[in-house]
Structures are given as structure tokens and as C-alpha cells.
C-alpha positions as CSV (number, residue, x, y, z in Angstrom):
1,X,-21.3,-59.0,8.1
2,X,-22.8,-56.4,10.4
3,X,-19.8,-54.8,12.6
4,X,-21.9,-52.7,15.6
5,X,-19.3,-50.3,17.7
6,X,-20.3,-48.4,20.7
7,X,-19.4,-45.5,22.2
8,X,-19.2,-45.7,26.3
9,X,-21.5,-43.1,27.6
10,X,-20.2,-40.8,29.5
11,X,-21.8,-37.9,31.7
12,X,-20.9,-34.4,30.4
13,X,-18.5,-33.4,32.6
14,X,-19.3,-29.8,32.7
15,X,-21.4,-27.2,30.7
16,X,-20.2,-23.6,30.1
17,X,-22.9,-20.8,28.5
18,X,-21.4,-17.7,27.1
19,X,-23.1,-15.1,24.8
20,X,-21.8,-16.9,21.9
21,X,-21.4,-20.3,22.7
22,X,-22.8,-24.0,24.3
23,X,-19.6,-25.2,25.3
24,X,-19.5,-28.7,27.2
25,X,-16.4,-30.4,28.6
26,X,-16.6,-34.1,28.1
27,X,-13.6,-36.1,30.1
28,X,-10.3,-34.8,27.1
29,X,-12.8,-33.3,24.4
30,X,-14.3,-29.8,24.6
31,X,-17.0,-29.1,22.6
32,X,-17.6,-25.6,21.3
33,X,-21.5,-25.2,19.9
34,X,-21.4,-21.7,18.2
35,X,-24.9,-19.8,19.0
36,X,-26.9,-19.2,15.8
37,X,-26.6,-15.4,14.7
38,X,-24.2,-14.4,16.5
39,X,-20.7,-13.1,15.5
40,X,-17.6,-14.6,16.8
41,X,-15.0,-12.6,16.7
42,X,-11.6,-12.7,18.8
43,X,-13.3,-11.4,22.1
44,X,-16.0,-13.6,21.9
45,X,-13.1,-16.6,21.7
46,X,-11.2,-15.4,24.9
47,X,-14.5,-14.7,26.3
48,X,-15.0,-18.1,26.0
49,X,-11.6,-19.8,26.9
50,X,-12.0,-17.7,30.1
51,X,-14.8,-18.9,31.1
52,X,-13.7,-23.0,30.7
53,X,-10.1,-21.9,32.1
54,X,-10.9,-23.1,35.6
55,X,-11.6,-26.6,33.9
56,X,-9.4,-27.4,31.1
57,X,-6.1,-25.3,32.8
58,X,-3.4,-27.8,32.8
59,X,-5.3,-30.7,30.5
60,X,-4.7,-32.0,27.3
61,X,-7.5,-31.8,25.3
62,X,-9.0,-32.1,21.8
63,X,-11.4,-29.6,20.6
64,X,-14.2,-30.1,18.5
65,X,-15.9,-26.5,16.8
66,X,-19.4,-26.5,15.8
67,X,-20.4,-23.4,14.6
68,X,-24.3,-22.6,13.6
69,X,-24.9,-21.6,10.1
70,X,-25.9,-18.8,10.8
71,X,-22.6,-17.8,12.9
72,X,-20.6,-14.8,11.7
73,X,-16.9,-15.6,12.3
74,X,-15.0,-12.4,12.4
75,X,-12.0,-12.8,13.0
76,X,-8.7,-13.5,11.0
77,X,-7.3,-16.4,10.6
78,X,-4.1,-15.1,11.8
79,X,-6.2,-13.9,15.2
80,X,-8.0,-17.2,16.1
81,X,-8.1,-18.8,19.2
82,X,-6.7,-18.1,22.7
83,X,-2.5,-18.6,23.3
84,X,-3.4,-21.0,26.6
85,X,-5.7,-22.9,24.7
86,X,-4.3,-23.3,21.9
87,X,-1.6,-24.8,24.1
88,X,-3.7,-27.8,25.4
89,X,-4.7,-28.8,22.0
90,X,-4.0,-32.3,20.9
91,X,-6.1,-31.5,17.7
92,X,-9.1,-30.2,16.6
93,X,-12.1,-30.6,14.4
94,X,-14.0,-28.3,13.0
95,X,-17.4,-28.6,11.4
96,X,-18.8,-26.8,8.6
97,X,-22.4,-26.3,7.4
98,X,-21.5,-23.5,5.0
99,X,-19.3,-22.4,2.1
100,X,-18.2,-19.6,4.0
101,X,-17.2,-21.7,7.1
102,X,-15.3,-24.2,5.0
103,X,-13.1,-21.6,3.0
104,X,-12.1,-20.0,6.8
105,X,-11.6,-23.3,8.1
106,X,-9.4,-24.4,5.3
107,X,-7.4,-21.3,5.6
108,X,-7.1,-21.9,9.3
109,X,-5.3,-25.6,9.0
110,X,-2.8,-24.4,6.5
111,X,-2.0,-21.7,9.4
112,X,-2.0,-24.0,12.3
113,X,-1.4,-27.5,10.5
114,X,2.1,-27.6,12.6
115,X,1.2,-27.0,15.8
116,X,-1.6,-30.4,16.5
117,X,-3.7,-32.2,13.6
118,X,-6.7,-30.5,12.5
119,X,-9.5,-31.8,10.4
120,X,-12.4,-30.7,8.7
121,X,-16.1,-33.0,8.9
122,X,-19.4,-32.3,7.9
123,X,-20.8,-34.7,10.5
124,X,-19.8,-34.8,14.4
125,X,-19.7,-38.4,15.0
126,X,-16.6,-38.5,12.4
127,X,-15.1,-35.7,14.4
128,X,-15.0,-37.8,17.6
129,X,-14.3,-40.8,16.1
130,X,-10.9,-39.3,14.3
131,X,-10.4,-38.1,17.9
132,X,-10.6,-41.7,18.8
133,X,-8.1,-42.9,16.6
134,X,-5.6,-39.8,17.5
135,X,-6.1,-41.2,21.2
136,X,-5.1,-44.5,19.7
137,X,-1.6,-43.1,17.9
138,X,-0.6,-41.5,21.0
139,X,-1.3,-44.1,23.7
């Protein structure tokens, strides 16, 4: 038996360039695309946050991180992420492409496991189908 789902398609709500990231704001999911060669470090991520402020202030979102393989995260673990946004979280995936991403990644849940689910995914549709499912637990 062949069980099809779809996804409603929805317009991007809004799409933010900054030197280091795609970011597009889809309805409750914003979706950070890391620039390739770049290095992301904890400016880069308020750089960012500032520049989507205007449309995620006072939303609940969930945020899914794609960086490129090729991106240089920085920062520590202990430094990642911008206090107002972090605030808006209702969890977060984050994709990884390489060893090095997955090892910062994994030491990034343990750190903020307690504050809104986070998951790792090697693919993006899983990402925003376990957002699906954490709409469905809270609704």
C-alpha cells in the first residue's frame, strides 16, 4: 500500500541576505542557509538575528540550521545563538553535512537540550517533518 502525504505550499514569507547567511521566514519556521566558505562566528549570529528581528520579534518559531560544508563555525558552544532568539524557539534542527558539524552540533544539544527540543538530520525534509509532529504535541 502506497501512503502519498503532501506538504501545503506555502509562499516564503520573507527572505533576509546577510554576509553569512540565506535566511527565509516561512509562516513559524525560520530557515538559516549558512553561506559556503564563510565563518560563522558569534557576530555573524547576532548579525543575523538582527536583521530578521523586525519579523520574528514576538513569534514562536522553530528554527531549522543549514550550514554549507564548507562553513567555518567559530564559535563556542557555550556562545551560540542570540538571547532574543533563542527565546522564540519552539525547537530546532540542525543539519550536518560534515564530521566536524556533527561533533559541534552534538555538543550543542547536550548544552541546550533543556531549554526546547533539538534534533540532528542529515536531510531537511525530516527536519520539517519532526517540526510537524512538534506542532502536533503542542496543539
Amino acid at each position: 500500500m502506497l501512503i502519498e502525504t503532501r506538504r501545503t505550499i506555502r509562499p516564503i514569507l520573507e527572505k533576509v541576505i546577510t554576509p553569512t547567511a540565506l535566511i527565509l521566514i516561512d509562516d513559524d519556521v525560520v530557515k538559516t542557509y549558512m553561506n559556503a566558505d564563510v565563518e560563522f562566528n558569534t557576530e555573524a549570529a547576532s548579525d543575523n538575528v538582527e536583521a530578521i528581528w523586525e519579523y520574528v520579534k514576538g513569534k514562536k518559531v522553530y528554527h531549522l540550521a543549514v550550514p554549507d560544508a564548507s562553513t567555518q563555525i567559530t564559535m563556542g558552544v557555550d556562545e551560540f545563538g542570540d538571547s532574543r532568539f533563542e527565546n522564540l524557539k519552539l525547537g530546532e534542527a540542525i543539519i550536518v553535512k560534515t564530521l566536524a558539524h556533527r561533533i559541534l552540533a552534538k555538543a550543542f544539544v547536550k548544552v541546550r537540550c533543556s531549554k526546547y527540543p533539538i534534533k540532528m538530520f542529515e536531510d531537511e525534509n525530516d527536519a520539517l517533518a519532526w517540526f510537524d509532529t512538534l506542532r502536533a504535541t503542542t496543539n
